[in-house]
C-alpha angles and dihedrals in degrees: 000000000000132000122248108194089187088052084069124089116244091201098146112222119284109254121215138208110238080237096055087045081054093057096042090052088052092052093067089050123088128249100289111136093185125032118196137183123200126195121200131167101229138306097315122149094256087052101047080044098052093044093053085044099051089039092056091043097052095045088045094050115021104014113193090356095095138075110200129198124203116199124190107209085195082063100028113032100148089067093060087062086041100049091035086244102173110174127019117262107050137149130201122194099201090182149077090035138283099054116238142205134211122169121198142064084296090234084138097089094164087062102034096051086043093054100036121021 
């Protein structure tokens, strides 16, 4: 069988915007409307204190809409250098953008509901 150079299409390649490639990105996600990460060092009291407070705070204010992280920095250290984590507890809201960082036990809920959700 011979080839026929004129038999294949010349459609050059799609380009697409880097906000159409987001989106596209998002589709394939699940329904999270808000993705957070939260860094801690151990089972320490203010850990254990931070994760029961973000987790009440999700379910009371955005049930079933968040995908949380926890990190622990003991079993991970190399993720606070790579995500610029300065001080445990911390937690990082990746989206919706922009990206957003709030270090504490999180027992502000006032603040922390103001600045993130």
């Amino acid at each position: 069988m011979k080839h026929n150079p004129s038999s294949h299409s010349t459609k050059k390649p799609e380009l697409v915007s880097t906000t159409e490639q987001f989106e596209r990105a998002l589709e394939g996600r699940a329904e999270a409307s808000y993705v957070l990460k939260l860094y801690i060092t151990g089972s320490t009291s203010k850990s254990l204190r931070a994760i029961e407070n973000i987790k009440n705070i999700c379910e009371e204010q955005v049930p079933g809409s968040y995908e949380l992280e926890i990190v622990d920095l003991y079993q991970e250290p190399e993720r606070a250098i790579d995500n610029q984590i300065l001080a445990s507890p911390t937690l990082v809201r990746q989206f919706p953008l922009p990206a957003r960082k709030y270090v504490g036990d999180l027992t502000d809920k006032e603040r922390l509901i103001a600045g993130f959700l």
